[in-house]
C-alpha positions as a Markdown table, in Angstrom:
| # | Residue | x | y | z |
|---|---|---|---|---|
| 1 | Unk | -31.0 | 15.3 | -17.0 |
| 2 | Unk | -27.5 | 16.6 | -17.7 |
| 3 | Unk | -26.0 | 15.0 | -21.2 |
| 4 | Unk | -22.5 | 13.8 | -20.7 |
| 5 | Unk | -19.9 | 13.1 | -23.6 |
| 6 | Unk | -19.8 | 9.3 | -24.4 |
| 7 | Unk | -17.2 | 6.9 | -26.0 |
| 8 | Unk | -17.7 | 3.7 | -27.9 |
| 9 | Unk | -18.8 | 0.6 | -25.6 |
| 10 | Unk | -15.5 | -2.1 | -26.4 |
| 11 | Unk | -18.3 | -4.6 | -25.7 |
| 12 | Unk | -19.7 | -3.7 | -29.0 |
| 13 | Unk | -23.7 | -3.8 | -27.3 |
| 14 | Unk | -24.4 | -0.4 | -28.7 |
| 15 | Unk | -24.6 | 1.5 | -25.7 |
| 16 | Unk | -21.9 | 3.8 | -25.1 |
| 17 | Unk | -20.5 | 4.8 | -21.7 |
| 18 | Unk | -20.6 | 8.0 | -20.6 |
| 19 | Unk | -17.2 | 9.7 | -19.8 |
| 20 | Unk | -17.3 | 10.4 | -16.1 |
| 21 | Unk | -14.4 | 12.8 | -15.8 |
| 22 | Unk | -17.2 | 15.2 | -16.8 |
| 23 | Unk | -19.2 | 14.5 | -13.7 |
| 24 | Unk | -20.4 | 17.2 | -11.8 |
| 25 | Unk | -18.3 | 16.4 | -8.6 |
| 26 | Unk | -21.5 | 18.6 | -6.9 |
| 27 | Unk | -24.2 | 15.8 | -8.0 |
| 28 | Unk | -24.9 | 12.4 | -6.7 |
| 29 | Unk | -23.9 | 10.7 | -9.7 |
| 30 | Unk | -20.4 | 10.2 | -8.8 |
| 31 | Unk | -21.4 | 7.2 | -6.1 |
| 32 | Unk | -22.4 | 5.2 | -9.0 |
| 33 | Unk | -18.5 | 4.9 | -10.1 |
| 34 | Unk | -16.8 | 3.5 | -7.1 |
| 35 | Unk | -13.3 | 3.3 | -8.7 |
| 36 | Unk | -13.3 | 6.8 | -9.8 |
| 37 | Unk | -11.8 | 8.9 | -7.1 |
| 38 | Unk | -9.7 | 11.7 | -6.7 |
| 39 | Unk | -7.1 | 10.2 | -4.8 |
| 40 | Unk | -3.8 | 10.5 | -6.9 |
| 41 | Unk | -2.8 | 7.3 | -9.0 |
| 42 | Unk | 0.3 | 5.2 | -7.7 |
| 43 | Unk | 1.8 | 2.9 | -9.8 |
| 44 | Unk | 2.2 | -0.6 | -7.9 |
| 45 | Unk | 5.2 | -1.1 | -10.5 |
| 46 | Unk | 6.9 | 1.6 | -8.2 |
| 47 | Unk | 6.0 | 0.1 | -4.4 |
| 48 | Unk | 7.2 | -3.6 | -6.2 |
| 49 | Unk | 10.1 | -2.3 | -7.0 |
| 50 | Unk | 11.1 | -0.6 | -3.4 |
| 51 | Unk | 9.7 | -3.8 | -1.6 |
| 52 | Unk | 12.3 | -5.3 | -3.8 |
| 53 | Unk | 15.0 | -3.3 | -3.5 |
| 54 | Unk | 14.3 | -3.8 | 0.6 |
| 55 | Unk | 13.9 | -7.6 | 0.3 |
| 56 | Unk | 17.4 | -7.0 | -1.2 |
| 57 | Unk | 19.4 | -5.7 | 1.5 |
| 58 | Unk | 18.7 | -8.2 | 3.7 |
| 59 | Unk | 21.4 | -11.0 | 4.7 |
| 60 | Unk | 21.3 | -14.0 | 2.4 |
| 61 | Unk | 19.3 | -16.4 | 4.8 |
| 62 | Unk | 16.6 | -14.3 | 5.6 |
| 63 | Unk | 16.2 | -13.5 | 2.1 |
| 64 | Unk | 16.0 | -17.2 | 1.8 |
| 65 | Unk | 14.1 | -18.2 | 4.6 |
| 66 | Unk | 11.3 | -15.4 | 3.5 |
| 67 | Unk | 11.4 | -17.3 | -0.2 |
| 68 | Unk | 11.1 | -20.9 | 1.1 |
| 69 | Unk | 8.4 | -19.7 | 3.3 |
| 70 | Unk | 5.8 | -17.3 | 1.8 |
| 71 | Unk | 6.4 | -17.6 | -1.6 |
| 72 | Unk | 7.6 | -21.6 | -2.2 |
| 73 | Unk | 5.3 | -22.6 | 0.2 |
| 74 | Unk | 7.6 | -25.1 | 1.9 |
| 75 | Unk | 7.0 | -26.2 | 5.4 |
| 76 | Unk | 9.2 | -25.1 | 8.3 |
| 77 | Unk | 10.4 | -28.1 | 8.2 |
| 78 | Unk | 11.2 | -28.6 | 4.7 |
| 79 | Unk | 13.1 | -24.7 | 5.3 |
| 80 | Unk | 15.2 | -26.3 | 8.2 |
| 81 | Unk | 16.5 | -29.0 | 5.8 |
| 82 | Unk | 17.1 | -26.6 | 2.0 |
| 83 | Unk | 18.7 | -23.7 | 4.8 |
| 84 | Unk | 20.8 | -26.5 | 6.7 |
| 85 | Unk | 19.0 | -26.2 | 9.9 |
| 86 | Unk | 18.8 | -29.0 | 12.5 |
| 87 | Unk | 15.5 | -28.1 | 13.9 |
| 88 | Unk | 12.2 | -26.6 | 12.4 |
| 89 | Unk | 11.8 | -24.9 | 15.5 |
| 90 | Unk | 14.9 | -22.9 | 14.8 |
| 91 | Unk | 13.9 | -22.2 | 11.4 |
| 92 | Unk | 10.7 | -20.7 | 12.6 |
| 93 | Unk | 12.8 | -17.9 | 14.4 |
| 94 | Unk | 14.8 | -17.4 | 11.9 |
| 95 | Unk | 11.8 | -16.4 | 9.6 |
| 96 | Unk | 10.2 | -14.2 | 12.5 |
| 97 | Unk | 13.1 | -12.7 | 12.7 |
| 98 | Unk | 13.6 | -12.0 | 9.3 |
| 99 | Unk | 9.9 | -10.8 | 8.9 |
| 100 | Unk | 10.9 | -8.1 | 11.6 |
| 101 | Unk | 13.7 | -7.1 | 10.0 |
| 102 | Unk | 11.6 | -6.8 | 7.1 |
| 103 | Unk | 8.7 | -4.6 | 8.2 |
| 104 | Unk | 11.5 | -2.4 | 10.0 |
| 105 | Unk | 13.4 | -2.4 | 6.5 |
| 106 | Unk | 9.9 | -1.5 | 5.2 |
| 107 | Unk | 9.1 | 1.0 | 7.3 |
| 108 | Unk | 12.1 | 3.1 | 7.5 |
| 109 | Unk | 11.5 | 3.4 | 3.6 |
| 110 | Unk | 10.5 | 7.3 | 3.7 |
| 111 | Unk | 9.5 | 6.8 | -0.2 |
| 112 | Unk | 7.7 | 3.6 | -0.2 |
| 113 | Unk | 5.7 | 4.8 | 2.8 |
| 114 | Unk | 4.9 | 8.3 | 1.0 |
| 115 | Unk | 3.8 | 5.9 | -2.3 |
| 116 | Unk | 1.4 | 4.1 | 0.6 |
| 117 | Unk | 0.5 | 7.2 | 1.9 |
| 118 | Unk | -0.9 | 8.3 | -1.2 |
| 119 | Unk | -2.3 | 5.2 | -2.3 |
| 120 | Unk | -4.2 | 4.4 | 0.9 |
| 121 | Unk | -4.9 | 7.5 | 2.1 |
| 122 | Unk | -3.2 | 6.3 | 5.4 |
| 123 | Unk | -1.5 | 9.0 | 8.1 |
| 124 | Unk | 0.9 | 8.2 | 10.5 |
């Protein structure tokens, strides 16, 4: 059996781990560390921030209608009468359509979909 470096348990049980960046990426060891891979790191700070600055350029009411909906958690309803909307009904398209323009905005975001890409390892 191969001896690997170690470094000092922080659950202070005595047993220290073993530092798996020395791993033999040959041996079947490896499968025992699912979130060690080689797939490059992406910060989710990043992606947050570009779904942000997305979010941003869209109009004022869809902006809105995305925050009353998804994130408030208010009913279409309740969205019709904050946005000044006679009819939920109406207010229901107006968040579709704001969701598509989202996902186009999203989309069309060469660097957030290289960041997703990278992350996912997902090809278009």
């Amino acid at each position: 059996m191969t001896q690997y470096p170690s470094y000092n348990n922080p659950l202070g049980d005595g047993k220290d781990i073993p530092d798996i960046r020395t791993y033999d990426p040959n041996s079947t060891e490896w499968l025992m560390m699912p979130n060690q891979t080689s797939v490059p790191i992406v910060d989710n700070d990043d992606m947050v921030a570009l779904v942000r600055e997305v979010l941003s350029s869209l109009n004022d009411i869809d902006q809105q209608m995305i925050q009353l909906i998804y994130y408030e958690r208010k009913t279409f309803q309740e969205a019709a009468q904050i946005i000044g909307i006679k009819a939920k009904s109406h207010a229901w398209r107006k968040t579709k359509s704001a969701m598509e323009k989202l996902e186009n905005a999203l989309r069309s975001n060469a660097e957030l979909m290289e960041l997703l890409e990278m992350k996912y390892e997902i090809r278009n």
